[in-house]
C-alpha positions in Angstrom: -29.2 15.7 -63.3 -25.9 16.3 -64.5 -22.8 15.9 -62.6 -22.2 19.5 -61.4 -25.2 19.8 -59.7 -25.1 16.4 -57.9 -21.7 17.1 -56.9 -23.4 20.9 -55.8 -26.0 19.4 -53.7 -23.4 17.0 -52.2 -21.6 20.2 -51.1 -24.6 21.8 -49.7 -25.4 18.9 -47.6 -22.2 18.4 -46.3 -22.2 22.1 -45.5 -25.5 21.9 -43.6 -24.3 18.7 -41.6 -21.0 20.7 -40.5 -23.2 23.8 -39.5 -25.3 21.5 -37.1 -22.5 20.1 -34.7 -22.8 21.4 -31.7 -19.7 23.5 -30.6 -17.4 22.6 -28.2 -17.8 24.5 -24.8 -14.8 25.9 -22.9 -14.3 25.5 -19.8 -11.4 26.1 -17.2 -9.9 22.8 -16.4 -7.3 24.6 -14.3 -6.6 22.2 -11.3 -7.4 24.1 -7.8 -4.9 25.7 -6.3 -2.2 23.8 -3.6 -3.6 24.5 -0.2 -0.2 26.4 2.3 1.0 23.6 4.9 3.6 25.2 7.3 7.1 23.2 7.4 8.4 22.6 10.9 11.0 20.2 9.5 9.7 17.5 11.3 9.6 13.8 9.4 7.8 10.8 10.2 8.7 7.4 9.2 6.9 4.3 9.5 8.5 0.8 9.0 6.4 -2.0 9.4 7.2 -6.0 9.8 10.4 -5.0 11.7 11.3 -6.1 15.2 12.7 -3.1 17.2 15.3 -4.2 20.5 17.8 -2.3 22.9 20.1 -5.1 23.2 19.6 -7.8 20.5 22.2 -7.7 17.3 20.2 -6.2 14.4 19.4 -9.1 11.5 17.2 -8.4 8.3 13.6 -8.2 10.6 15.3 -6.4 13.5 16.5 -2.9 14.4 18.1 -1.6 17.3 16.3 1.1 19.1 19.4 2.9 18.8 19.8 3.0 14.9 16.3 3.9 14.5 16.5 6.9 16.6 19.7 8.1 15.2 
């Protein structure tokens, strides 16, 4: 066999291997769409580990009722 038709049936085959893949499917990967929440303005905070006191001075674990609130 000479070189041309080696290099030929190399070709062929290579072709035939290409032809076999299986192709790729598309599909919509668009993410759903945001549901509508209403906006009263209203915010809620939670702080946890802290002491919470009407009268006592505020230190790094407690708060005054009245900073909180403000």
């Amino acid at each position: 066999m000479t070189v041309v038709r080696i290099t030929l049936m190399l070709a062929i085959f290579c072709y035939s291997l290409q032809a076999q893949e299986t192709p790729i499917a598309t599909t919509d990967y668009s993410p759903p769409p945001e549901e509508s929440v209403d906006d009263d303005g209203s915010r809620v905070a939670v702080l946890g580990y802290h002491v919470f006191h009407g009268t006592l001075p505020a230190t790094q674990m407690r708060i005054p009722t009245s900073k909180f609130r403000s």
